[in-house]
C-alpha positions in Angstrom: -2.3 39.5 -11.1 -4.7 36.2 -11.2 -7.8 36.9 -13.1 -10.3 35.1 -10.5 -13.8 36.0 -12.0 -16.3 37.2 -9.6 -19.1 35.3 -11.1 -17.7 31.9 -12.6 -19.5 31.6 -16.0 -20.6 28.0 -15.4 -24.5 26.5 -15.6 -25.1 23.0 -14.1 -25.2 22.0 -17.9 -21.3 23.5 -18.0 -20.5 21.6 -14.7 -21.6 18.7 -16.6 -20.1 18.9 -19.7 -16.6 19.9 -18.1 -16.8 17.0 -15.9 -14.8 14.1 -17.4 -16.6 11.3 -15.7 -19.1 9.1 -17.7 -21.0 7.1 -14.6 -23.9 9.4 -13.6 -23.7 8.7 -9.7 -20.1 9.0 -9.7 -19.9 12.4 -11.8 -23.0 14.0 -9.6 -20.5 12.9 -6.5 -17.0 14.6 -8.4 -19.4 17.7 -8.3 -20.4 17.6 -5.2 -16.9 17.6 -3.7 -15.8 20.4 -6.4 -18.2 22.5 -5.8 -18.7 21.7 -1.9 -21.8 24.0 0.0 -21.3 25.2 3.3 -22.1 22.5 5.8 -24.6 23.4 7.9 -25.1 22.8 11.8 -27.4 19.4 11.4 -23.6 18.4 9.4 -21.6 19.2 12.1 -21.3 19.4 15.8 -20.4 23.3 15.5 -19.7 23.7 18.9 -17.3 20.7 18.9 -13.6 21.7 18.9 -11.8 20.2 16.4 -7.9 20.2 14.7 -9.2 21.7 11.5 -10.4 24.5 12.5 -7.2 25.9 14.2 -5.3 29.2 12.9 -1.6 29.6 12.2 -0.2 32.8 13.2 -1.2 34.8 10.0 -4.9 34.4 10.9 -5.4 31.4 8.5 -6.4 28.4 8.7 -3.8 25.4 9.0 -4.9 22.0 6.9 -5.3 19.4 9.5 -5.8 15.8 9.4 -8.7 14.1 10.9 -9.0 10.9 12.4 -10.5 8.3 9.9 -12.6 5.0 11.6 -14.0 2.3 9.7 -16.0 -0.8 11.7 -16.4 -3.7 9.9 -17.7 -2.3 6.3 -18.8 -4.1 3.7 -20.2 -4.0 0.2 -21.4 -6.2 -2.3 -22.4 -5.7 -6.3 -24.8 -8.5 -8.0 -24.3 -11.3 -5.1 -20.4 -10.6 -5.2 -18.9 -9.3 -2.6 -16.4 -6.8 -3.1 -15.2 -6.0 0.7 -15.7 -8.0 3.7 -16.2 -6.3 6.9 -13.3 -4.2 6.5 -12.2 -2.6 10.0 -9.9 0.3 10.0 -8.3 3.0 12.3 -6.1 6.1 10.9 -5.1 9.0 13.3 -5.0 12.3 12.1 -2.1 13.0 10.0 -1.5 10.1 8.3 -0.3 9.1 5.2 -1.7 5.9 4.1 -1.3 4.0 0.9 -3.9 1.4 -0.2 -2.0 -1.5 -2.5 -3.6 -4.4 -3.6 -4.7 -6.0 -7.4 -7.3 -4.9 -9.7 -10.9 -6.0 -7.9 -9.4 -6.4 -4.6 -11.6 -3.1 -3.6 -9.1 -0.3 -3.7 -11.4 1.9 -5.4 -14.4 1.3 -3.7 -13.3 1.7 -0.2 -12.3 5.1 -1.4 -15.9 5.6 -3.1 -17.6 4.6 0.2 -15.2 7.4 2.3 -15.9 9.8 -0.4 -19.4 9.6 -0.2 -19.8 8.3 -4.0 -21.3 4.8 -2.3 -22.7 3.6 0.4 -21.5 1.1 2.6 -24.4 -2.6 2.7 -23.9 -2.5 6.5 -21.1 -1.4 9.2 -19.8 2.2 9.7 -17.3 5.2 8.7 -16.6 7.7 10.7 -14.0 11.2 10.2 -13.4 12.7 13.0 -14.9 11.2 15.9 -18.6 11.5 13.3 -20.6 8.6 11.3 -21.1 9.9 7.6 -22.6 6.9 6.4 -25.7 8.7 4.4 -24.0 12.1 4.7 -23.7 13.5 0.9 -20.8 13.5 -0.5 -20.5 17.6 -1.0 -21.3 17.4 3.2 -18.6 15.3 4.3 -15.3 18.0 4.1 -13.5 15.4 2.0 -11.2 16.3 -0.9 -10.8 13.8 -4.3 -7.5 14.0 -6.6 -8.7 11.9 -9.7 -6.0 9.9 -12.2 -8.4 12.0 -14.8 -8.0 15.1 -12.3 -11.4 16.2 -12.9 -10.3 19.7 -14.2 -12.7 22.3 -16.1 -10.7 22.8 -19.2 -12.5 26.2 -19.8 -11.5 27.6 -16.8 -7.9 29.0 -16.0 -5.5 27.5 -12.8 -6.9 30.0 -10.7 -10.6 29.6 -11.9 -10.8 26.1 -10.9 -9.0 26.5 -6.9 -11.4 29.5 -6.6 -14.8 27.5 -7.7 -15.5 25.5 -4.6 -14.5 28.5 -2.5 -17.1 30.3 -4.3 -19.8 27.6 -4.1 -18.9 27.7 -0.1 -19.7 31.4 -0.2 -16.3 32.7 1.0 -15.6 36.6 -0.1 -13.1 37.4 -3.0 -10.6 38.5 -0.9 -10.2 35.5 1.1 -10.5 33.3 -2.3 -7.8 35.3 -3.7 -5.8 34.8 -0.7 -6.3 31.2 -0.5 -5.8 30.2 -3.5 -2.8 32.5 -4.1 -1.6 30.5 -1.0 -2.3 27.1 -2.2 -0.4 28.0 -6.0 2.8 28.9 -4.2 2.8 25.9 -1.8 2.4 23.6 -5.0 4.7 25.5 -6.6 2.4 27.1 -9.5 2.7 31.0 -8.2 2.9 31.7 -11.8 0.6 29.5 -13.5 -2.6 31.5 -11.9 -3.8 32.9 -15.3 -2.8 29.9 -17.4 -5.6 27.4 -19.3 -5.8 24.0 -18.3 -4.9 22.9 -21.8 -1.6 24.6 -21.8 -0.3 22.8 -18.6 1.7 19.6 -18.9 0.9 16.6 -16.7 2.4 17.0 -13.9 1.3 21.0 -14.1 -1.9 19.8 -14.0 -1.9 17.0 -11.8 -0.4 19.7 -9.2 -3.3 21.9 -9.6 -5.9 18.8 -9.1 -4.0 18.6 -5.6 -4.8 22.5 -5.5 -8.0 22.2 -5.7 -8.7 19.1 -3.4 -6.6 21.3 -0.6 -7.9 25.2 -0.7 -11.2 23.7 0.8 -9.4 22.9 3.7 -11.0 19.4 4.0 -10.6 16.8 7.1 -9.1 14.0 4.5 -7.9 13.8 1.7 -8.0 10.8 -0.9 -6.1 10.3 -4.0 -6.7 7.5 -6.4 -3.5 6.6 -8.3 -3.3 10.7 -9.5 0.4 9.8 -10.7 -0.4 6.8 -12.8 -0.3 8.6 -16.3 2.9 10.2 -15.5 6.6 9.1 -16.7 8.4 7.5 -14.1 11.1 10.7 -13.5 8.0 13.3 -13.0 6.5 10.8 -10.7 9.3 10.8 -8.7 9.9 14.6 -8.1 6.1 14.3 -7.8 6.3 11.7 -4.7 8.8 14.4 -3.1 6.5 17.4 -3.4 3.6 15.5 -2.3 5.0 13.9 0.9 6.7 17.5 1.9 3.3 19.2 1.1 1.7 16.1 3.3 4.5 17.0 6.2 3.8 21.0 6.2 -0.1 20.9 6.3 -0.2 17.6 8.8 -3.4 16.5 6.3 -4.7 12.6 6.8 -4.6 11.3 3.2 -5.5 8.0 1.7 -3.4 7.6 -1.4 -4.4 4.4 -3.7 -1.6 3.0 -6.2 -0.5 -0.2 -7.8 3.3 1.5 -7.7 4.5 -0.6 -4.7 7.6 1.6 -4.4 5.6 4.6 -4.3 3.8 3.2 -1.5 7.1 2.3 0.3 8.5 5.9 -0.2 4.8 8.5 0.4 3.5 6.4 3.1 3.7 5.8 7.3 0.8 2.9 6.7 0.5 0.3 4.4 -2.6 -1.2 3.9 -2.6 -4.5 1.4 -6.1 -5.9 0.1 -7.1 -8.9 -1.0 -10.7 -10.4 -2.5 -11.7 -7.3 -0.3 -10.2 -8.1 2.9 -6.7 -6.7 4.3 -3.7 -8.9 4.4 -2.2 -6.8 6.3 -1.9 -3.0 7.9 1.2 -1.5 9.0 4.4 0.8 9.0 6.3 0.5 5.5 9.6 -0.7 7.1 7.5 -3.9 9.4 5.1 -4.7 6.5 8.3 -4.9 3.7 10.2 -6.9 6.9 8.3 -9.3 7.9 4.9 -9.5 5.6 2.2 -11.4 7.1 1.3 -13.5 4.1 2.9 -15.2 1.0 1.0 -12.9 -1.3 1.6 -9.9 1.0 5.3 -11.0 0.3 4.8 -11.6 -3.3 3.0 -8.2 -3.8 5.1 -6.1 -2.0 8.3 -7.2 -2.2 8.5 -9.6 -6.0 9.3 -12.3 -3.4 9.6 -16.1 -4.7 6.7 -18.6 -3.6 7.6 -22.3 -3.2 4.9 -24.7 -2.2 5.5 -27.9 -0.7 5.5 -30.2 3.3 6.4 -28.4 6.6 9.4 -30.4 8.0 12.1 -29.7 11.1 11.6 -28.4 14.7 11.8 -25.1 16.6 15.2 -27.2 18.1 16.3 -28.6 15.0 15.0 -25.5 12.6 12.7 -26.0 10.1 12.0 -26.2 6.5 9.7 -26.4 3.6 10.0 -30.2 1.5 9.5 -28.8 -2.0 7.6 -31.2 -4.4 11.2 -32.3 -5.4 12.4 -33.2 -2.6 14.8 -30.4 -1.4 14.6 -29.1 2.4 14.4 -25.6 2.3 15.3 -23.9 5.7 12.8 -20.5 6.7 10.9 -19.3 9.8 7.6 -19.2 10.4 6.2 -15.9 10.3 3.6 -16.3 13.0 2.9 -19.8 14.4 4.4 -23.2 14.0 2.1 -25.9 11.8 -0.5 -27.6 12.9 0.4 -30.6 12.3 3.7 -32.9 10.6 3.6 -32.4 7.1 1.1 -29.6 6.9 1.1 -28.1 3.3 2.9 -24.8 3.6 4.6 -22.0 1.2 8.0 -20.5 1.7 8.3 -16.5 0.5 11.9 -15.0 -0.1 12.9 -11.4 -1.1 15.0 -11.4 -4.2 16.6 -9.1 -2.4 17.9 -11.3 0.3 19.2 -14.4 -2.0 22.6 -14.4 -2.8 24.5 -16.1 -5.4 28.0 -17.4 -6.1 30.2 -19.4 -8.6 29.2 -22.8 -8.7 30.9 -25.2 -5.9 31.3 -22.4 -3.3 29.0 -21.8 -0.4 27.2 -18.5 -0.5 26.2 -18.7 3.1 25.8 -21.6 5.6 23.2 -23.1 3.8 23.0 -23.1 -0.1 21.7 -25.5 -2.7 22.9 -26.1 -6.3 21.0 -24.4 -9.0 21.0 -23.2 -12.9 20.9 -19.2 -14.0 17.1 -19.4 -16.5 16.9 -16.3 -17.2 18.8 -12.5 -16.5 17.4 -9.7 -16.8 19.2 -6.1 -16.7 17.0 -3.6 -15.4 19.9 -0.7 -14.8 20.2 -0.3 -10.7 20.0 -4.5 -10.5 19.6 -7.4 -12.5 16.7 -9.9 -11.9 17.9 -13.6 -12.0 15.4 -16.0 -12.3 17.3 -19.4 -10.9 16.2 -23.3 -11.5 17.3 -24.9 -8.4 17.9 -28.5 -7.6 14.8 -30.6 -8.1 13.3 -27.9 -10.2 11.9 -25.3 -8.0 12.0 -21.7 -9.4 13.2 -18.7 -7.7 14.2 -14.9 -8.0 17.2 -13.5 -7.1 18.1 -9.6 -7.9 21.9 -8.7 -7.5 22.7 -4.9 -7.6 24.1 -3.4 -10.7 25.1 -5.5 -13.9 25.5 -9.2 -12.5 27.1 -10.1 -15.4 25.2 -13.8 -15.0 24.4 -15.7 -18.2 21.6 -18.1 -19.1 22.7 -21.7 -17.9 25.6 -21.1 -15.5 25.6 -23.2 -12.5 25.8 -21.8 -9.4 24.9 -22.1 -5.6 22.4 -20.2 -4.3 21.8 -19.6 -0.5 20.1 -17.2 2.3 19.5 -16.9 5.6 16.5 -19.3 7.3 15.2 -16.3 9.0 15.0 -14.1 5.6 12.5 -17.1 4.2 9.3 -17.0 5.9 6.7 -20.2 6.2 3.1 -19.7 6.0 0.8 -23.1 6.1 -1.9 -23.2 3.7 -4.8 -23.7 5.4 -7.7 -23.0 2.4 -5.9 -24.5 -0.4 
């Protein structure tokens, strides 16, 4: 038996003090979502039929995914401008991973869809509905914190059944619910257990509770697995995409974890200086990225700079600054003009090497191993080739490559991808 309290022995000085967030705004909007008020008809179109309101065959309500718009948003902080009309469309049920650097806006996109900010101009809308100016507590969204936000005086069961009881619902239907929400994150036992006697990932599954027995429209999380060691985080990424699957929820999962991104998500959005690079499926945007930092984010890839040479009959190729003719594609469109300055990306993955005098593939170049670097499935080799350029190769298993061997290196033209540079 669970030991959900009827009354939840916490003041608005408790909520506070539990609260692990510092920033005033941001710990009044944590609260909000936690404890989440029913929404009232001026919220919500009451009469509109929507996804998230369906039953499953038990009589309870199935977690649906709602349809997430942004047009053209934007926000700056003291003259800088932090993202730049960003325009975005998710249908309900996604999975969708923001990547990008720190300051490229990750975090406040997902502030202004929380509720936690407010967008300078253009709009958001969840399900079919603007919420720019809607509190945070109004907009059915649930939050899943790296901190996770717990109340460490509370037991498992405590915290799922504190926004219920802010909403209203009765016990039985709490109990229910959140009884429900333990077994699908596979807690079932865990209901009477303190926060402080849960490991890491324990708790980091109850933080995903939480955000989920409100039933919300969307759910964002904001790198929740970064304090985790990398074999938790991988069961983790399992459980989270099969939870994702059952309950067909629309969630907006920020990391730095480019792999994780690859293996949770159907999109892949990549930001930069607050602007996408690009938005796509994970196979297309790891295939054929859009950008030479899309390629270098995502995939490690090598950047050479240098001349746009060749033809569409002849193929082309990027004139390092040493002279060498390196054949690629261009991604999108041919230069605008002989000799435009341009930058070559190639996957690590896709460069192979060989002994020195052989021919890898039908184009290759001499080069020098400068540094190898075991890392257990592969070994990173970073090559010096002819002229001095740099590049990355990463052979699987133990290459067995040493520091100064010569060797040829070579890939295909259509694996290298040329992007002029038109604002450098």
């Amino acid at each position: 038996m669970n030991s959900i309290s009827k009354d939840l022995p916490l003041s608005d000085t408790d909520e506070r003090s539990a609260c692990p967030a510092t920033n005033g705004s941001r710990r009044a909007g944590i609260l909000g979502l936690i404890s989440r008020t029913r929404r009232s008809s001026t919220d919500i179109d009451a009469a509109k039929p929507t996804q998230a309101s369906q039953p499953d065959a038990g009589g309870q309500r199935i977690v649906l995914g709602s349809e997430i718009l942004l047009d053209r948003v934007s926000k700056h902080f003291s003259n800088k401008t932090v993202l730049d009309e960003i325009s975005l469309k998710l249908d309900s049920g996604s999975f969708f991973a923001l990547l990008g650097p720190s300051g490229s806006g990750k975090s406040t996109l997902l502030n202004l869809i929380a509720g936690f900010e407010r967008p300078d101009s253009g709009d958001i809308r969840i399900r079919g509905r603007s919420v720019v100016g809607v509190p945070a507590y109004a907009r059915q969204v649930g939050v899943v914190f790296q901190s996770y936000a717990l109340f460490p005086h509370l037991n498992v069961a405590e915290n799922l059944a504190y926004p219920l009881r802010r909403q209203g619902i009765r016990s039985r239907a709490i109990h229910a619910r959140v009884n429900r929400m333990l077994e699908l994150v596979r807690l079932g036992g865990y209901a009477d257990m303190r926060i402080t006697q849960l490991s890491g990932g324990q708790q980091q599954r109850v933080a995903l509770a939480r955000a989920l027995v409100a039933e919300p429209d969307v759910l964002l999380m904001d790198e929740p697995m970064a304090a985790l060691d990398k074999s938790l985080r991988d069961d983790l990424q399992v459980e989270i995409k099969q939870l994702q699957q059952s309950l067909g929820a629309t969630i907006i999962y920020i990391t730095h974890d480019q792999r994780e991104a690859l293996a949770l998500a159907d999109q892949i959005g990549v930001l930069n200086e607050g602007r996408f690079e690009q938005v796509g499926d994970a196979v297309s945007i790891y295939a054929r990225p859009a950008s030479a930092f899309v390629a270098r984010f995502l995939t490690g890839a090598s950047v050479l700079n240098g001349r746009a040479g060749g033809s569409a009959a002849d193929g082309w190729y990027l004139e390092d600054e040493n002279g060498a003719r390196l054949p690629g594609q261009w991604h999108d469109r041919t230069p605008s003009s002989p000799g435009a300055k341009a930058e070559m990306a190639i996957n690590p993955a896709l460069v192979k090497i060989t002994a020195s005098g052989a021919h890898p593939m039908g184009w290759s170049i001499d080069a020098r191993v400068a540094a190898v670097l075991y890392v257990g499935e592969s070994t990173i080799v970073h090559l010096t080739l002819q002229g001095g350029s740099t590049l990355v190769a990463r052979e699987p298993g133990a290459s067995g490559r040493s520091v100064g061997e010569p060797v040829r290196v070579g890939w295909r033209p259509e694996d290298a991808f040329l992007f002029e540079v038109l604002h450098k």
